[in-house]
Each structure stands twice: as structure tokens, then as C-alpha cells.
C-alpha positions as CSV (number, residue, x, y, z in Angstrom):
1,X,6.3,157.0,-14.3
2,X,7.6,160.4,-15.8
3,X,7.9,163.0,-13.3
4,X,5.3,166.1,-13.3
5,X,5.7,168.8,-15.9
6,X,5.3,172.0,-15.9
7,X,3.5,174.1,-18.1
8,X,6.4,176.2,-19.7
9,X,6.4,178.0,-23.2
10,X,5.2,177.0,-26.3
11,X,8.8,177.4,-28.2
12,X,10.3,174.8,-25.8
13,X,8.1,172.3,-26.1
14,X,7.5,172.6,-29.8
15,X,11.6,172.2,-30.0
16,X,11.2,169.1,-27.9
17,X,7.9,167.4,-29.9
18,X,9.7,167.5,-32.7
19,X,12.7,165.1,-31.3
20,X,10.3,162.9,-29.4
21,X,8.3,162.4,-32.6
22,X,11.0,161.2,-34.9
23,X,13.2,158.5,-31.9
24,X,12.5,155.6,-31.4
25,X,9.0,154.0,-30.5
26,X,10.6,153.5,-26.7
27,X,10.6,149.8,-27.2
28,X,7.1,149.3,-29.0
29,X,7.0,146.4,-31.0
30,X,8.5,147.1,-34.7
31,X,5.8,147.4,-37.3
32,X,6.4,146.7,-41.1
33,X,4.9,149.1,-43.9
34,X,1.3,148.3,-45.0
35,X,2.8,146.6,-48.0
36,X,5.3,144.2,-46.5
37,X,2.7,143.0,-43.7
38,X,0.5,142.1,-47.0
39,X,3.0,140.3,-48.2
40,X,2.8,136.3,-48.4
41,X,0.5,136.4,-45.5
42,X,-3.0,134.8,-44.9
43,X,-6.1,135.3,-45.6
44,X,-7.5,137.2,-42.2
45,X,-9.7,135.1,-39.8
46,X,-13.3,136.4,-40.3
47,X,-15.1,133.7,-37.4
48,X,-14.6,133.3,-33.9
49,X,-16.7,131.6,-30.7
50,X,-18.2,133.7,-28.1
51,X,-20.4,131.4,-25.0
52,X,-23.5,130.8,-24.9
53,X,-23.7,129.4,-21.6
54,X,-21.1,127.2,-19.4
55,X,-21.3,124.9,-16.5
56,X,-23.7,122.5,-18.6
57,X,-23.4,118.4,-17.9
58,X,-22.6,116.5,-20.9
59,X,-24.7,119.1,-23.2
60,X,-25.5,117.0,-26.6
61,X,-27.3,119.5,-29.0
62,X,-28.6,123.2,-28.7
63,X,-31.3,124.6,-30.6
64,X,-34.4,127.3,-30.2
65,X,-37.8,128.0,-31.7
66,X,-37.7,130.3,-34.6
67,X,-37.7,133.6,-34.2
68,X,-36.8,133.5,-30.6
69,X,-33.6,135.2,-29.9
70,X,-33.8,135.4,-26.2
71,X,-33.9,131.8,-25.4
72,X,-31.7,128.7,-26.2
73,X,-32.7,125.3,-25.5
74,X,-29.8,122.5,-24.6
75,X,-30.4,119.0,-23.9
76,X,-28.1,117.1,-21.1
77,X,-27.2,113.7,-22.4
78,X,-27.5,111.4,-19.4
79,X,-29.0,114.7,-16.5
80,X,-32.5,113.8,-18.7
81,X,-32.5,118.0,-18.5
82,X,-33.8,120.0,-21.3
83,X,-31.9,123.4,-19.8
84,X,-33.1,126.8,-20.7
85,X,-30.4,129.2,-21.3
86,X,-32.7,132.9,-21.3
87,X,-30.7,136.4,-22.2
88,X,-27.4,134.8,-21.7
89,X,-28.5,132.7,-18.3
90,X,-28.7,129.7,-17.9
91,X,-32.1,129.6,-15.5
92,X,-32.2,127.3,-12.0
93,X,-35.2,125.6,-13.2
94,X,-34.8,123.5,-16.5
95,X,-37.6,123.5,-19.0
96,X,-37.9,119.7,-19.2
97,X,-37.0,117.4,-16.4
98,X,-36.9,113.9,-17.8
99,X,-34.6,112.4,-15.3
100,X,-36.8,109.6,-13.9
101,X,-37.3,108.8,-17.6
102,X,-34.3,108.2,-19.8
103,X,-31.4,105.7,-19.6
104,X,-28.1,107.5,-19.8
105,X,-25.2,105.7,-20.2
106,X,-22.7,104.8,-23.5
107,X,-24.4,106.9,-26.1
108,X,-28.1,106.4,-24.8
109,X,-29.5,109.5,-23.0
110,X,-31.6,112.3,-24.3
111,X,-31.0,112.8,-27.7
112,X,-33.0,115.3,-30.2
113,X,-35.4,118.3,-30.2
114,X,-37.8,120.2,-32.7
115,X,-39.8,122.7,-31.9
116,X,-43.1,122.4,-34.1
117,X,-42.8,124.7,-37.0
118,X,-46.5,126.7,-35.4
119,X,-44.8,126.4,-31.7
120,X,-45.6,129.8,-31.4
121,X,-48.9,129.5,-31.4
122,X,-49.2,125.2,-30.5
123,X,-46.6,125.0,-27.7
124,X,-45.7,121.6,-29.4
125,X,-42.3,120.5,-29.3
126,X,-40.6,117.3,-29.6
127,X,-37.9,115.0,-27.8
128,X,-36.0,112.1,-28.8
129,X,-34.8,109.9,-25.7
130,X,-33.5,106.0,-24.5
131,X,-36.3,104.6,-21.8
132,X,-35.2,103.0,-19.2
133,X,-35.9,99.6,-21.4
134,X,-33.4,100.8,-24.2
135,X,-35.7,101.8,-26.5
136,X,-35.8,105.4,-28.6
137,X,-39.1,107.1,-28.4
138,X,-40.1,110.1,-30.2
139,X,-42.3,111.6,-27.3
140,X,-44.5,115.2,-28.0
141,X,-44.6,117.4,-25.3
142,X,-46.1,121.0,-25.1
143,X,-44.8,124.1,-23.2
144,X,-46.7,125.8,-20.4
145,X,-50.1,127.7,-21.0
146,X,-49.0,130.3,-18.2
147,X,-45.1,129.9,-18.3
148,X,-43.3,129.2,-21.6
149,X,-40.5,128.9,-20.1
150,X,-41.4,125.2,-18.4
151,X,-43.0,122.3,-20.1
152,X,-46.2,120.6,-19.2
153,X,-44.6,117.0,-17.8
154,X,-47.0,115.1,-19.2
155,X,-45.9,113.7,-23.2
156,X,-47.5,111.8,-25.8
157,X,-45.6,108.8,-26.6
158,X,-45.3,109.0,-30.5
159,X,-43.4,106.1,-32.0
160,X,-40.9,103.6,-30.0
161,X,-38.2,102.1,-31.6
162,X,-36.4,98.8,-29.8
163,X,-33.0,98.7,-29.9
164,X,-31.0,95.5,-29.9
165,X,-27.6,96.6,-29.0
166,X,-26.6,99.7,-27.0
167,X,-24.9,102.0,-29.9
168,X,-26.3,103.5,-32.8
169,X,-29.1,104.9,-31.6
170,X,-29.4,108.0,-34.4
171,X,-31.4,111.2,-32.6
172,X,-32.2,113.7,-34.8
173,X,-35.3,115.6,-35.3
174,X,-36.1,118.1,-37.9
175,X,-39.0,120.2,-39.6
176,X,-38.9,120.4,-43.0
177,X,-40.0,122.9,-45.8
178,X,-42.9,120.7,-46.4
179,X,-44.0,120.6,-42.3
180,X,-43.2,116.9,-42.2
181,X,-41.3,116.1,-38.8
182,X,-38.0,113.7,-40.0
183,X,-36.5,111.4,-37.7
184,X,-32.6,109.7,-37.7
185,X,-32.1,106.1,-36.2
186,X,-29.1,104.3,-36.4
187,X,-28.9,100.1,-36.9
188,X,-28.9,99.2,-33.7
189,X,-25.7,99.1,-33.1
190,X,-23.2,95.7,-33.1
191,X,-20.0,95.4,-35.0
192,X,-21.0,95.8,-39.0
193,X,-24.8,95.7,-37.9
194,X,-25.3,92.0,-37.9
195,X,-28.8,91.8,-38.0
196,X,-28.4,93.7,-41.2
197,X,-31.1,96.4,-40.0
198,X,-29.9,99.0,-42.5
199,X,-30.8,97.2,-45.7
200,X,-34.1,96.0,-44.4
201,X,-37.1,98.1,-45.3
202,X,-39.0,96.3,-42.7
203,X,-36.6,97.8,-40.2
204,X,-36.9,101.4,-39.0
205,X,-33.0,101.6,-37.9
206,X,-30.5,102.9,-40.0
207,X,-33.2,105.6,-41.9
208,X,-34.1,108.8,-42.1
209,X,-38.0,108.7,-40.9
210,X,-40.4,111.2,-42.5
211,X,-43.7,111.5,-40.7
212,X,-46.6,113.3,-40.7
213,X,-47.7,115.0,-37.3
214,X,-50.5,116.6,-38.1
215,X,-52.9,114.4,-39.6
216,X,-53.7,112.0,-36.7
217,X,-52.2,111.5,-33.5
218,X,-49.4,109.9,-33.1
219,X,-49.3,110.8,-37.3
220,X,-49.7,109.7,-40.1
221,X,-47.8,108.1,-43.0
222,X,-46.5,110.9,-46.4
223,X,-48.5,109.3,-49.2
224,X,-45.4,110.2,-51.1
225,X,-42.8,108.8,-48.7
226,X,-40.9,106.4,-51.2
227,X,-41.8,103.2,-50.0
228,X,-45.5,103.6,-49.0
229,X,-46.4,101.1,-52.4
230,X,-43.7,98.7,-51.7
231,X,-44.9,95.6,-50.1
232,X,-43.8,95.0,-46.5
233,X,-41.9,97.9,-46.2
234,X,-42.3,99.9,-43.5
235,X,-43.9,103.3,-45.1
236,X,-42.4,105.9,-42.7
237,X,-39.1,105.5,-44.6
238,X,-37.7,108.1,-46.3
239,X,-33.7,106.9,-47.2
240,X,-32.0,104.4,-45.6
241,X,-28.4,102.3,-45.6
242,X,-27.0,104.4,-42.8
243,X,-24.9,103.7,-39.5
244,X,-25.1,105.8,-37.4
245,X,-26.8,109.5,-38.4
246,X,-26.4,111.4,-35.5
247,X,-27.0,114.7,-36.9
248,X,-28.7,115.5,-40.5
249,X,-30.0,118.6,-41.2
250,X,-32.2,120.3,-43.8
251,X,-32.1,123.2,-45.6
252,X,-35.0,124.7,-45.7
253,X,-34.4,127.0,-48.8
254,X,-33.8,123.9,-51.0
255,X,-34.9,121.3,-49.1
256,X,-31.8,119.6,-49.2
257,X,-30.9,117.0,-46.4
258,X,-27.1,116.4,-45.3
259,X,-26.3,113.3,-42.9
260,X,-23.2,113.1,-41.0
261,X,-23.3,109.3,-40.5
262,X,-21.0,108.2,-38.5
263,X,-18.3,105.5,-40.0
264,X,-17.3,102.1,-38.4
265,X,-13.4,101.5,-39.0
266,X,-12.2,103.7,-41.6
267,X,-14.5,106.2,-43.0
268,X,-16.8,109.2,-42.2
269,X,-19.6,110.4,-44.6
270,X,-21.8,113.2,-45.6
271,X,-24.5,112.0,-47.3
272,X,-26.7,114.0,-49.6
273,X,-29.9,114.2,-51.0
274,X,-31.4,116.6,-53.1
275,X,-34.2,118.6,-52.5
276,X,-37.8,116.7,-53.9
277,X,-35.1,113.4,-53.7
278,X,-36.0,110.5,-51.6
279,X,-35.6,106.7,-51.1
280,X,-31.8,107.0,-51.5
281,X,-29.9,104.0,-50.3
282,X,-26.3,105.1,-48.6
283,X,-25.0,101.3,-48.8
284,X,-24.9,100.4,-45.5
285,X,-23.4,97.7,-44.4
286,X,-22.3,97.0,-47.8
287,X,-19.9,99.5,-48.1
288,X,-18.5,102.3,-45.7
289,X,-17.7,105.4,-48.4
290,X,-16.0,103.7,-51.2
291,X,-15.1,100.5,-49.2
292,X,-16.8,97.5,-49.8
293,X,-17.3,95.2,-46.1
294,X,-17.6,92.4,-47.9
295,X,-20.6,91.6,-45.9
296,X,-22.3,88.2,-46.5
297,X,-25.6,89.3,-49.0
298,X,-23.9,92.3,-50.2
299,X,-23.6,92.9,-53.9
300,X,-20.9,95.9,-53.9
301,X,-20.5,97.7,-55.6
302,X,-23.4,98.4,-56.8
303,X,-25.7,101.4,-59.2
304,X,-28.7,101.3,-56.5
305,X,-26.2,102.3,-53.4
306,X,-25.5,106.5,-53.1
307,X,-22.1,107.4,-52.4
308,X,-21.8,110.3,-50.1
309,X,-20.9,113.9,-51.1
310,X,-18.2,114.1,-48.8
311,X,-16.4,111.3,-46.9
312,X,-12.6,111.1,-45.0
313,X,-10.7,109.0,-42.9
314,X,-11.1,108.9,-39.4
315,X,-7.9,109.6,-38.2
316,X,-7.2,112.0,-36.5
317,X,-11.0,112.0,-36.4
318,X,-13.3,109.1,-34.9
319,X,-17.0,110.6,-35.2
320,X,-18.6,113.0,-38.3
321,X,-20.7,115.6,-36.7
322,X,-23.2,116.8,-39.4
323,X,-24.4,120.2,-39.2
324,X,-26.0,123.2,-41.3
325,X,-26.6,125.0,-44.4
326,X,-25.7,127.9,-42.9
327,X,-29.0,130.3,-43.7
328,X,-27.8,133.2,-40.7
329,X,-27.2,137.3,-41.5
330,X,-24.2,137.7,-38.9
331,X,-21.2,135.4,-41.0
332,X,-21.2,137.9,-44.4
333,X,-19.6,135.4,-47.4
334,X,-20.8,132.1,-45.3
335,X,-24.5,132.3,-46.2
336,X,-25.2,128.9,-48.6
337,X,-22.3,127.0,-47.1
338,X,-22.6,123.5,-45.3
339,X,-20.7,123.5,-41.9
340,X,-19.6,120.0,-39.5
341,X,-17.0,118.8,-37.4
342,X,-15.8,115.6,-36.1
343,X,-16.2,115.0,-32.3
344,X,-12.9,113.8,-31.4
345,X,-10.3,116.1,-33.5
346,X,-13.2,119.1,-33.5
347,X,-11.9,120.1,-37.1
348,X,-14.8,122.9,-38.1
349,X,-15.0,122.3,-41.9
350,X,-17.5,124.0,-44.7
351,X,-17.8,123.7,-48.3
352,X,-20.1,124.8,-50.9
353,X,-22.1,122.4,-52.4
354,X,-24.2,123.7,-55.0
355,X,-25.2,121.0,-57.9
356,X,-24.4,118.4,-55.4
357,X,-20.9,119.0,-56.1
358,X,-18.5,120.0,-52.9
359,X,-16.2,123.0,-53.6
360,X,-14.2,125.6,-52.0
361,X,-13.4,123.7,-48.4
362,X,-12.4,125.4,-46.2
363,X,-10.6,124.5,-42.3
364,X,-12.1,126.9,-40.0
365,X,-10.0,125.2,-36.6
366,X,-8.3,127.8,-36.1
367,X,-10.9,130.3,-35.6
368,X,-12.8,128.0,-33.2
369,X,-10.9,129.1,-30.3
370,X,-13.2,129.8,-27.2
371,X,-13.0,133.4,-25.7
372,X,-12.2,132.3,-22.3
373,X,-9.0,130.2,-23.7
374,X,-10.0,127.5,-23.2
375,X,-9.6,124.0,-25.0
376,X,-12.3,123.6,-28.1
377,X,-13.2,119.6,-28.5
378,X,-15.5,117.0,-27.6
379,X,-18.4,118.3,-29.9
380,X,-21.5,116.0,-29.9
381,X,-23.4,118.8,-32.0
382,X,-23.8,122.0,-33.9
383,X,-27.5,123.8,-33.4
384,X,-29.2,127.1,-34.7
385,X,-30.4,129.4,-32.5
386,X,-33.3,131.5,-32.7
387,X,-31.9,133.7,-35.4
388,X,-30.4,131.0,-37.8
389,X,-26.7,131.6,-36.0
390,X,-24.7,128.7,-36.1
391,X,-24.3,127.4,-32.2
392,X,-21.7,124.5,-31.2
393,X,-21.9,122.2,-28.6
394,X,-19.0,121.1,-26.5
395,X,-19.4,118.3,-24.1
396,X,-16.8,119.6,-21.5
397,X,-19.9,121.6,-20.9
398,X,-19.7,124.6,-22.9
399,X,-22.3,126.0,-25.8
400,X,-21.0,128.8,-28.4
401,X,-22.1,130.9,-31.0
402,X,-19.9,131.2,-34.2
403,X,-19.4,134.6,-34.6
404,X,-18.1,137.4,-36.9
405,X,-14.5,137.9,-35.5
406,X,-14.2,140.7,-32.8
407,X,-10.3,142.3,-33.6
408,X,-10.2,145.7,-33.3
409,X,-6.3,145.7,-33.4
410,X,-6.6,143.6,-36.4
411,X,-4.1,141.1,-35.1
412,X,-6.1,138.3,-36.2
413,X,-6.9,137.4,-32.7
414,X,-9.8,137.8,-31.2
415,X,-10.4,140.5,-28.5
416,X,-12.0,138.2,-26.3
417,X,-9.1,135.7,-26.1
418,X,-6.4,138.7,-26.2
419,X,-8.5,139.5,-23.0
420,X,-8.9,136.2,-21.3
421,X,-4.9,135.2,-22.4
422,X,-3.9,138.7,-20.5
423,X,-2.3,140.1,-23.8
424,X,-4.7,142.8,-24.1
425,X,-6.1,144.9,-21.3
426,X,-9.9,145.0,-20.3
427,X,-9.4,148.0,-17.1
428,X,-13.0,149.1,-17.4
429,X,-14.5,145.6,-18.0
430,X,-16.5,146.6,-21.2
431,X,-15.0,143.5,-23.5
432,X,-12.5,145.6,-25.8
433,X,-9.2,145.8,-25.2
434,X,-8.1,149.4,-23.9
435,X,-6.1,150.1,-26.7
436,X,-9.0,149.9,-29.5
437,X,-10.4,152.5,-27.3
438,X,-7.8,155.1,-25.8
439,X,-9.4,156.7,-22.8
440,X,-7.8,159.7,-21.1
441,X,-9.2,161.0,-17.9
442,X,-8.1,163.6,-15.2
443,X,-8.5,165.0,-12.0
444,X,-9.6,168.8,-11.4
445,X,-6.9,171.5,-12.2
446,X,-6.7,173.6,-9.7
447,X,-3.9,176.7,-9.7
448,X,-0.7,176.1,-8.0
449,X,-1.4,172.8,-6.9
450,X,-0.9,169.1,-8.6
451,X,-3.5,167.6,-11.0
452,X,-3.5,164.0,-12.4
453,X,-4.6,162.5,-15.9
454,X,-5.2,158.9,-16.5
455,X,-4.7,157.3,-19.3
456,X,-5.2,153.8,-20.4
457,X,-5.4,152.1,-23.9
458,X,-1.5,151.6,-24.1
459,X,0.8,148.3,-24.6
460,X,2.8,147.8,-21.1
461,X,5.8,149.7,-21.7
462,X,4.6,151.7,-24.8
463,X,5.3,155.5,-24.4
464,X,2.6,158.0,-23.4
465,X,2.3,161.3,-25.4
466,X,0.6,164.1,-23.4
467,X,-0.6,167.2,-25.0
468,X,-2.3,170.5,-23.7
469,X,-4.3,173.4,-25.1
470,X,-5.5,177.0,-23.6
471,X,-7.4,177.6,-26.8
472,X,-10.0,174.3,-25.7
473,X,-10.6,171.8,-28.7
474,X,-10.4,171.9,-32.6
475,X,-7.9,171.0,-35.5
476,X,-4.5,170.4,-34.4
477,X,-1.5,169.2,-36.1
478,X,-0.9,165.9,-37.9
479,X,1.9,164.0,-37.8
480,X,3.5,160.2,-38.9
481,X,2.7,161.5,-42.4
482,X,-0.8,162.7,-41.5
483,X,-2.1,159.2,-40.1
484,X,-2.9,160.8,-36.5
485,X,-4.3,164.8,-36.1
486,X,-4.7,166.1,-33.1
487,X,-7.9,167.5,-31.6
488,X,-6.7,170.2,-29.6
489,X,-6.4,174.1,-31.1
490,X,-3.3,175.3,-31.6
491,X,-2.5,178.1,-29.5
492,X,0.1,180.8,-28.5
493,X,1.9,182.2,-25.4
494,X,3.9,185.1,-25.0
495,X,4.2,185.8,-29.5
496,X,5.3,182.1,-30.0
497,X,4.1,180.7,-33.3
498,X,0.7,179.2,-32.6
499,X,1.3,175.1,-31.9
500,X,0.0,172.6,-29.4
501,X,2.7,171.8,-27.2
502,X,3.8,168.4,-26.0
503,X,4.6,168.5,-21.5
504,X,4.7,165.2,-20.5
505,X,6.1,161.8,-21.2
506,X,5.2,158.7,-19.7
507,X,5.8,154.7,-20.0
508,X,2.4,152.5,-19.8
509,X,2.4,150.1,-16.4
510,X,1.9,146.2,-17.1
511,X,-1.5,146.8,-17.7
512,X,-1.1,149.4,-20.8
513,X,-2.1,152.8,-18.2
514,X,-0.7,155.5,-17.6
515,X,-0.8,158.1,-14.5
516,X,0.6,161.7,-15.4
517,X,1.0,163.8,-12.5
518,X,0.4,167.7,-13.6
519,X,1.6,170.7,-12.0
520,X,-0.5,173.4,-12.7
521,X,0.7,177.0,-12.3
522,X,-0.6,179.3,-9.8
523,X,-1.2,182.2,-12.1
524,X,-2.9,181.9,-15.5
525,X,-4.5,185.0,-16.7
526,X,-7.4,184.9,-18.9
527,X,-7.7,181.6,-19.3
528,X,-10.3,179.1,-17.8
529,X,-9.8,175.8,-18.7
530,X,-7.3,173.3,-20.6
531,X,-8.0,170.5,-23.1
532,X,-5.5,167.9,-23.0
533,X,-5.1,164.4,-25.6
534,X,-2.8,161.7,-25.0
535,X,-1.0,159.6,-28.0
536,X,0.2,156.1,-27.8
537,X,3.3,156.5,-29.9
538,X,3.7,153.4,-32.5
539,X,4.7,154.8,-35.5
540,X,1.9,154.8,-38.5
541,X,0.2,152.8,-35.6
542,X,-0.2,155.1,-32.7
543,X,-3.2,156.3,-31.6
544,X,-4.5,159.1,-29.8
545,X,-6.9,159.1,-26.6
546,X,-10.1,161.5,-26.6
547,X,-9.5,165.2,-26.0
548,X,-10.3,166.0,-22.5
549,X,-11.6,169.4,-21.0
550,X,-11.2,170.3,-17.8
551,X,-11.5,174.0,-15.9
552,X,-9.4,175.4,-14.6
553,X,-10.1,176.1,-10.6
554,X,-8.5,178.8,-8.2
């Protein structure tokens, strides 16, 4: 630290700002001019993750009733726990408790939500789960009268589904447009679905289910689902030829549906079907994207199979993760776009889609880096919270929300991990780094004796500017070619030209703060207090704490 300073003449310290302002940055890091740092460089990160909640067990999706946006909903794959995560905590008691219910083991466990579109007012909400037998069942339960924070235990079993094999067990639920409830199961697993479950409309595995929950308990059957007229078909079915659909979505505006269905040796799809479209046949297990199996009663290719908007291969992927349209307010220039992942490399992709044609793709990876710094993989699921915001779910226990970046130094990383990582400096604990908010504090000034200011906001080792003022606050000078103006009024001592003197120099500790000791002198006539503001020298870059005002005490 810089040894205290007096307060001596205007003259002398004018003589000595002017050298101090035009060395050397005392070893800040070199900066470039605004044009070269343009220069071949990329486009800015605009996303980041911030957490939801942590500590989870094996969370698998993560979604909310509309319109809430105090409470998030996550399902535990194998706990059987529906948690409830309520103004950023996740609560002791968990909404659901279907432990004694569900099998969980391989990829059978609890497995989709949906919140009836009238929850509000119905407290209906549904689960998708693996009994104890191995079967799915679509189950309706109903929130608390008196508490709608806990469910009422007892459900309605809906539809049950056995399941001849132990993968491939779909699990998505989701209201459409039209109110209709739609359902994802997979073909019951086995290599290349050898029952051939997929292709068989008298099958309900390896579809997309579209069912009607409101006309009749446990519901009733679309009369325009596409296969209602087609005898022995199974009416419920609304597209079908499909592996494994974990997650599908739909977007309500258009009442498009995406399905990320999940590839067996070589290729992951997005499938696609337009809004008012139905009875689409994705080729499955004839043909895995534009690969025929050669499966024994395949015909491939062929005109009645739909090839998916979007396929890839798997490595260094394993698993398609579908996700959402995404329909939010926070991401500006994201609104319309379709966003997934894959659950082993955790690559967050989006691409417009408009006309059914995919466009504009963009890698978002290397935004998706969690604020604590922690490793970002192992995602079973996107979700939408209460507000439309796109929320992640990672299995090492972790939900996030995808977020407009946070980068006040706009460094292209985000506060939060410049934080957690220790490059930035957090000393009042408010989330942004001290030096997007220089802070300059001080200690009473009493004459003749030894006042302190404190100043953090600084890089560790960046050199401290401190400035005075008898004359209180008001325009001071400029200087790095006007970029930074002082706040403190020029003044004048003793017929020296009117200026706002510089007295003390410091270097910022490891943690970018900076202690000044000041020693005041014991006679000041006429004058009752002194406004000090403390500069961060960096060039076009420094910046300048808040002016400070403190009296001056006998």
C-alpha cells in the first residue's frame, strides 16, 4: 500500500496528475483501440446458465404450470420424487412422493409431467412412470385443495402401456393448442425393435399418442386422430415409426411438434410435423435418418416414410435430447428458434425452422457454462418454466435457466463464473464483480489525525487514483480523451488555478481493494467537509469509483 498523503497545494499535485496520467497503466493488462479489438473477432456470447436448484438425484425433466414463476417442478428418475423447487429453494417436502410406486432402474423411473392447461383452477396434473411390473402408466393426479404446494396421493390410473423389454420406454407429456394431452412411447426396446412395434398400428409403442382428457374419464379418443377409420388400428395414434422419443415438444403458436428420437447405431433425428399435420410415419425400424436397416418386411426406401428435419451422427454424441420452440421474452433474437442437445456430448444447438426448412444453426456450447464452474453434461432434458424460459436439466444433479449473458466487463465471460473461477472479485457478495461497480468508502476525517478510504472494484495489482475536493461535488476534469470526468468541483488554495488535485496513489491487494490511509491537517479554515473519487487507471478503460462526502470533524 502507498503511504499516507498529505493534503498539500493544488500546484503540486496538479504538476504531479499530469505525469501519473500519461505513464504507464502500473502493469494493467494492455488494451487494444476499440477498432483493433473488433477486428477478426467473434460474434459476442449473448446466453449463459444461472441454477435453478442443486443437490437433486438423478433429476430427468423440469417444468412448471403456466404463469407460475415462483415454483419449478423436477422429477427424480429412480427417488419416485416429484421435487418442488419454490423462490429459488428447493422445499424439504417434495410435491409428489411416488417412491413405493415406480421401478427405477436402466432408463425406467419417473418420466413425464403436464400440468393441465386449466390447472389453475382444476389442480389436474399428470405423470408418466415404470410400475413396479415394467409397465408405463399415464396416472392423473390433483394438487392439494388447502396446500398447492403437495399433491393429493391418491391418482387415477389413465392408460397402461406393457413393455416387453427394459429400454425405450418414451415419457413425454404435452398440452397442445387444441387441449388434447399427447403422449411419447418408445418400441419397447430390444436391438432394432424386433417385435416390429413401431410399424404396427395395433401397437401403441413407438407413437406419439393424442388423447382427449376431458370428455370421459380416463378420455376419450380425437375423432380426427388419423387412424380412428382405419380398421384395427389402435385410434389414439397420432404419428408413429419412432425409437425412442424421449422428448417432443409443441409449439403452441403453430402447433408444430418436434421429436428428438433417439437413434440406435448411427444416427439421431429431429422429426417434424407441421402444425394441422398428423399420421406421419418416421420409418422406424426401416430406416434410422437416411439409412435403410434392411429389416426383414421393410420396403426402404420408401414415399410413405418422413425423413426428419434434422438428423446427425452420434459421435461424439450418443442420445438426441429434443427440446423447445423457444416462445420466452428474456433471450432477445432467440424467440421462434428450436433448441436441443445430446445427453452425452451436451452440445446446445438451435436453428430456425420456418417452412419446415432448418437454417441458421447455431452451437451454443460454449455459452452453456454453469456459474459455479462446474462441468455442463449428462442432460436427460430441457423444460420451460413458468414464464416460457428455457430450463436444462443435468443429471449430476443440477437444473438451470438459460439466461441473457450477465458481463458487465464485456469480456465475454460471464460474471457469475469470473466470480466462482476467482478472476473477478465479489467483496460485498451482491453477484457483480467489484470492478463493474467501483465502490469507494471512508472513515470519518477528523483534523490532525489519520482517516482511511476504502476502495474496491480494482484488478489485483491495478493502480488506485485518489482524488479530493474542498468545493464538495460537481463537474471536474476529463481526461484519456474525455472517456472518464470527474465528479468532484474544481477548487483553489492559496490563488492556484482552480483544479481537483490528485494526493494519493495506491496498488489494489489480490482481491482488486484498496486501503488509503489519509492524513488530515489539523487546521483547515472555512471549510467543512471533503468529497473524494477514486479512479482505476486502465487507459480508455479506467473507471472511476462514486464521489464520496465526508465532514470534516474537529
Amino acid at each position: 500500500m502507498a503511504p499516507a498523503s498529505s493534503f498539500v497545494s493544488a500546484r503540486a499535485l496538479t504538476c504531479l496528475l499530469v505525469v501519473l496520467f500519461t505513464a504507464s497503466a502500473w502493469g494493467a493488462s494492455p488494451r487494444v483501440s476499440p477498432g483493433d479489438e473488433l477486428k477478426g473477432a467473434a460474434a459476442p456470447v449473448v446466453l449463459e446458465l444461472e441454477i435453478v436448484a442443486s443437490g437433486l438425484n438423478l433429476p430427468v425433466y423440469a417444468t412448471a404450470p403456466a404463469g407460475d414463476a415462483s415454483r419449478v417442478f423436477v422429477l427424480e428418475l429412480y427417488s419416485g420424487l416429484i421435487r418442488l423447487v419454490k423462490d429459488g429453494v428447493v422445499q424439504p417436502t417434495p410435491f409428489l412422493d411416488l417412491s413405493a410406486t415406480i421401478l427405477g432402474n436402466g432408463e425406467r423411473g419417473l418420466l413425464g409431467m403436464a400440468f393441465h392447461p386449466d390447472f389453475a383452477t382444476n389442480r389436474f396434473f399428470y405423470v408418466f412412470y415404470n410400475t413396479l411390473d415394467g409397465a408405463t402408466n399415464l396416472v392423473r393426479y390433483r394438487a392439494s385443495p388447502s396446500n398447492p404446494d403437495v399433491s393429493q396421493t391418491n391418482g387415477q390410473l389413465m392408460l397402461k402401456i406393457g413393455q416387453p423389454f427394459k429400454e425405450h420406454n418414451g415419457g413425454m407429456l404435452q398440452f397442445g393448442p387444441d387441449g388434447m394431452l399427447y403422449v411419447s412411447t418408445g418400441d419397447g426396446g430390444g436391438a432394432l425393435d424386433p417385435l416390429n412395434q413401431a410399424q404396427d398400428l395395433t401397437s401403441l409403442l413407438g407413437k406419439i399418442l393424442r388423447l382427449d382428457v376431458d370428455s370421459g374419464f380416463p378420455y376419450a379418443i380425437p375423432a380426427d386422430n388419423p387412424f380412428v377409420a382405419t380398421p384395427g388400428a389402435r385410434g389414439e395414434i397420432f404419428a408413429y415409426g419412432l425409437r425412442n422419443p424421449w422428448r417432443f415438444s409443441i409449439d403452441l403458436p403453430t402447433g408444430a411438434l418436434f421429436i428428438g428420437d433417439v437413434g440406435a447405431d448411427t444416427i439421431e433425428e429431429v422429426n417434424y410435423l407441421p402444425g394441422g399435420t398428423s399420421g406421419q410415419n418416421f420409418g422406424w425400424r426401416c430406416k434410422e435418418g437416411v439409412f435403410c436397416t434392411g429389416q426383414s418386411g421393410c420396403v426402404c426406401p420408401a414415399s410413405s416414410f418422413t425423413d426428419a428435419l434434422f438428423e446427425y451422427f452420434q459421435s461424439p454424441g450418443c442420445a438426441v435430447i429434443g427440446g423447445f420452440v423457444y416462445r420466452g421474452q428474456d433471450l432477445v433474437g432467440h424467440q421462434g428458434r428450436y433448441f436441443f442437445t445430446d445427453y452425452c456430448d451436451a452440445s446446445v444447438i438451435s436453428f430456425d425452422w420456418q417452412g419446415g426448412v432448418v437454417s441458421d444453426i447455431r452451437d451454443h456450447s460454449a455459452e452453456m457454462i454453469p456459474p459455479d464452474g462446474s462441468q455442463f453434461w449428462l442432460v436427460p432434458s430441457f423444460g420451460l418454466d413458468g414464464r416460457g424460459e428455457l430450463l436444462i436439466v443435468s443429471q449430476i444433479g443440477n437444473v438451470y435457466r438459460v439466461v441473457p449473458l450477465a458481463d458487465c466487463d464485456g469480456d465475454g465471460v460471464s460474471d457469475s463464473v469470473e466470480i466462482a473461477t476467482g478472476t473477478a472479485f465479489d467483496v460485498n457478495g451482491d453477484g457483480l464483480p467489484d470492478e463493474c461497480q467501483p465502490l469507494l468508502q471512508g472513515s470519518p476525517m477528523v483534523l490532525g489525525e489519520t482517516g482511511y478510504l476504502y476502495f474496491t472494484g480494482a484488478q489485483p495489482g491495478q493502480g488506485v487514483l485518489f482524488f479530493l475536493s474542498l468545493a464538495g461535488l460537481g463537474v471536474g476534469p476529463c481526461y484519456f480523451s474525455g472517456t472518464l470526468c470527474l465528479d468532484l468541483a474544481p477548487f483553489s488554495i492559496a490563488g492556484a488555478p482552480r483544479d481537483v488535485p490528485l494526493f494519493g496513489i495506491t496498488s489494489a491487494d489480490g482481491e482488486g481493494a484498496s486501503l488509503l490511509p489519509v492524513g488530515v491537517p489539523a487546521v483547515l479554515m472555512g471549510f467543512t467537509e471533503v468529497a473524494f473519487q477514486a479512479v482505476a487507471v486502465d487507459g480508455l478503460y479506467s473507471t472511476k469509483s462514486n464521489p464520496l462526502v465526508l465532514p470534516l470533524l474537529p
